[in-house]
C-alpha positions as CSV (number, residue, x, y, z in Angstrom):
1,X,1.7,-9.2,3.4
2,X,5.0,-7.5,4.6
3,X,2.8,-4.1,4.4
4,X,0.5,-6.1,7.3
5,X,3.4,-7.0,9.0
6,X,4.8,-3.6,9.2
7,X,1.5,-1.6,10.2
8,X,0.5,-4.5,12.9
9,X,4.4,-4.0,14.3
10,X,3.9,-0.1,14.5
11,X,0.3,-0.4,15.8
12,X,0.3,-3.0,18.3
13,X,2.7,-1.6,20.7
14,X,0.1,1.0,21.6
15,X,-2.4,-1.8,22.2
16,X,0.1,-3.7,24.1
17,X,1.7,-0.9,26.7
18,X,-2.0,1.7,27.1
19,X,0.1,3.7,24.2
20,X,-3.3,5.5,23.1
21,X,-4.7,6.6,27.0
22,X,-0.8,7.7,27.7
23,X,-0.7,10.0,24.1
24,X,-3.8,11.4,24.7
25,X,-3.3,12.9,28.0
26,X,-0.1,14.3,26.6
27,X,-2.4,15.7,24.2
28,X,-1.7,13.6,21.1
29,X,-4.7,11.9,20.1
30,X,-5.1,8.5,18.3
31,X,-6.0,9.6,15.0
32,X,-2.9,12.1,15.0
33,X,-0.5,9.3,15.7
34,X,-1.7,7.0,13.5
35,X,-1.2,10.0,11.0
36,X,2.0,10.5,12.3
37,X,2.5,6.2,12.0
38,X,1.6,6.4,8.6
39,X,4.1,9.2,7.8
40,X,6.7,7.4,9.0
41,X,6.0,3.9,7.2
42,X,4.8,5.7,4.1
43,X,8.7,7.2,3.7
44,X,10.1,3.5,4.4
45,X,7.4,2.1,1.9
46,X,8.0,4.7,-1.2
47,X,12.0,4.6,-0.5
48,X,12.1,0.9,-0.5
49,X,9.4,0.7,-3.3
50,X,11.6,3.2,-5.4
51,X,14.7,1.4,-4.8
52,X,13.7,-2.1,-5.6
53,X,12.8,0.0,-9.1
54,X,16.1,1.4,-9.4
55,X,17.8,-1.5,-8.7
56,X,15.8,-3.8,-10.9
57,X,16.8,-1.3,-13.9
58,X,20.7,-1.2,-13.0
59,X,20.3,-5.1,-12.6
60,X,19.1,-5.9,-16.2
61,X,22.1,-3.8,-17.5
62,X,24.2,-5.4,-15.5
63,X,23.1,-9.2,-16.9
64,X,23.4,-7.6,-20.4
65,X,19.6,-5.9,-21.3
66,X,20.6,-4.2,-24.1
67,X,17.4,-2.8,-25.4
68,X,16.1,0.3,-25.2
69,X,14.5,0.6,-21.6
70,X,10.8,2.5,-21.8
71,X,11.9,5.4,-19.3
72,X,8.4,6.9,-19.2
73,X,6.5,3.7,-18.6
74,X,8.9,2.5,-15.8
75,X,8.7,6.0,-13.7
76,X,4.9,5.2,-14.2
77,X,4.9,2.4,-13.1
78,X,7.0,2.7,-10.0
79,X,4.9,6.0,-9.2
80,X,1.7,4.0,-9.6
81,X,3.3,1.0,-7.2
82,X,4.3,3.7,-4.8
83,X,0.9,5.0,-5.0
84,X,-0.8,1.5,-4.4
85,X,1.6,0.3,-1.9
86,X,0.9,3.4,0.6
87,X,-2.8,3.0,-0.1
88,X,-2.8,-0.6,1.2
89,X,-0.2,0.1,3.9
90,X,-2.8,2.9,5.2
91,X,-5.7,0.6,5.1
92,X,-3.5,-2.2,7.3
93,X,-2.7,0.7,9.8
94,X,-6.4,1.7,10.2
95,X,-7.0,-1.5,10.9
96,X,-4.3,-2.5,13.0
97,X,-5.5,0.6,15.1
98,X,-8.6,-0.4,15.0
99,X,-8.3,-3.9,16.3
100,X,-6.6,-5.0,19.4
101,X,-6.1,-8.7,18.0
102,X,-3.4,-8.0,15.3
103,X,-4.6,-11.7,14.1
104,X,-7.0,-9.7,11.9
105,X,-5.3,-7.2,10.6
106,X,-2.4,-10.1,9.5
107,X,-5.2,-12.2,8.2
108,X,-6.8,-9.2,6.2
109,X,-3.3,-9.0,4.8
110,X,-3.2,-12.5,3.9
111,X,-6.4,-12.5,2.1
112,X,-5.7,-9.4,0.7
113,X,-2.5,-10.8,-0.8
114,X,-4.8,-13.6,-2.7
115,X,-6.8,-11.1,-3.9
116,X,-3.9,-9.3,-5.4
117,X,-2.6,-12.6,-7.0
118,X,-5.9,-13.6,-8.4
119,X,-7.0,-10.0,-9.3
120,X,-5.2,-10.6,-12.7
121,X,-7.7,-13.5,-13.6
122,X,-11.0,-10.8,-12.9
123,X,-12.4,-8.3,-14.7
124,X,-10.9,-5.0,-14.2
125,X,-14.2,-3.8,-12.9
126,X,-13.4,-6.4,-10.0
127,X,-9.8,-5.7,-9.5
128,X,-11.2,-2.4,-8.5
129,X,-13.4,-3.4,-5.8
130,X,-10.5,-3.7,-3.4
131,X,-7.0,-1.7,-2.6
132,X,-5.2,-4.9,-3.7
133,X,-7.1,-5.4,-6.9
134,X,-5.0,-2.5,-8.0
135,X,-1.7,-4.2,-8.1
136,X,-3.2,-5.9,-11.6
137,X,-4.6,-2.8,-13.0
138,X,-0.9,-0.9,-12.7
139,X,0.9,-4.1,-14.2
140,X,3.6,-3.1,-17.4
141,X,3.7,-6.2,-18.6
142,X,1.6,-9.2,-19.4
143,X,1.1,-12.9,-21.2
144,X,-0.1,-12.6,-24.9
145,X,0.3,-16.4,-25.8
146,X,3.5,-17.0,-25.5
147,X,5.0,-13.4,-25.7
148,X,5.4,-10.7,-23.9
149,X,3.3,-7.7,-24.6
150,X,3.6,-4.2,-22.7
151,X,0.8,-2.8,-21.1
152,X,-0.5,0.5,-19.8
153,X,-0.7,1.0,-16.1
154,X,-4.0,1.7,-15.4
155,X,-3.4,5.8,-14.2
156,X,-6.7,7.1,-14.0
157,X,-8.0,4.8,-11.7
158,X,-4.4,4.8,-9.3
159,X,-5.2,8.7,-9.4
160,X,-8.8,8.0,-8.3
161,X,-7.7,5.8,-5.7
162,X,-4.9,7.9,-4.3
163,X,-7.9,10.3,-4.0
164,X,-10.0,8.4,-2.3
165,X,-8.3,6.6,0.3
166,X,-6.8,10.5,1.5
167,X,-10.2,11.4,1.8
168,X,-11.4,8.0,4.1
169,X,-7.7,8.3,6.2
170,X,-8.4,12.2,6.8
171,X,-12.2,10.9,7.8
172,X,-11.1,7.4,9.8
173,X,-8.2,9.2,11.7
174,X,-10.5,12.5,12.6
175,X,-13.2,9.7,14.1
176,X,-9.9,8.3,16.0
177,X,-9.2,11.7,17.4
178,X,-13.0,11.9,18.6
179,X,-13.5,8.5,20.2
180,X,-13.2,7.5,23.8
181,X,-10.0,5.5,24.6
């Protein structure tokens, strides 16, 4: 939801004050700033996203975790977190660009949210039907009983879908630069 929030925020001023006529005749079209949008969100996004991981590890040493911590599965993680968060954050500003209400894109968010909550009860072929689904196909950890088991983020198909949502922003934000405003 807070990735809604922040693409409607970025977005909505150019709804708001003609922002998209008064870039383009300086020459900037739509599609380019909402690349340029992006950009800038996406650097808040993997910094924050990164440091919530870095201070969750210094935290659990600090409350006395003394077992051995599983380097190479935490930097996956966080990498595959990163990976998902900018994917849903460039959804939510495609759509927040798209949409002069920013009601939808929030609601979008909302539902999306449920989905990423409940994702963990479907089958992984569900959870990759949407960008939120992904959130339980990257998760370490899990319920077996009543222990803990560790899991393998799901890599392939974070690779696949880092893939594939370049390709549709590079093809959304081109039909941006092309449309009437």
């Amino acid at each position: 939801m807070v990735l809604a929030i922040l693409a409607s925020r970025a977005v909505d001023i150019e709804h708001q004050g003609g922002g998209w006529l008064l870039n383009r005749t300086t020459g900037v079209a739509p599609g380019r700033l909402c690349r340029a949008k992006l950009g800038v969100l996406a650097a808040a996004v993997a910094v924050g996203t990164g440091g919530a991981s870095v201070l969750v590890a210094v935290l659990t040493r600090v409350v006395g975790a003394t077992g051995p911590v599983p380097v190479s599965l935490w930097l996956g993680y966080t990498v595959a977190a990163i990976v998902v968060s900018l994917v849903v954050l460039a959804v939510q500003v495609l759509i927040s660009a798209r949409v002069d209400n920013q009601l939808i894109p929030l609601g979008v968010g909302i539902v999306g949210t449920v989905v990423a909550i409940a994702a963990s009860a479907l089958p992984s072929w569900a959870a990759h039907l949407t960008p939120w689904g992904y959130w339980s196909l990257i998760a370490a950890a899990d319920y077996a009983g009543e222990s803990v088991v560790t899991l393998q983020p799901s890599y392939v198909s974070v690779v696949a879908l880092a893939l594939l949502a370049t390709a549709g922003v590079v093809v959304a934000t081109r039909r941006l630069d092309r449309q009437e405003v």
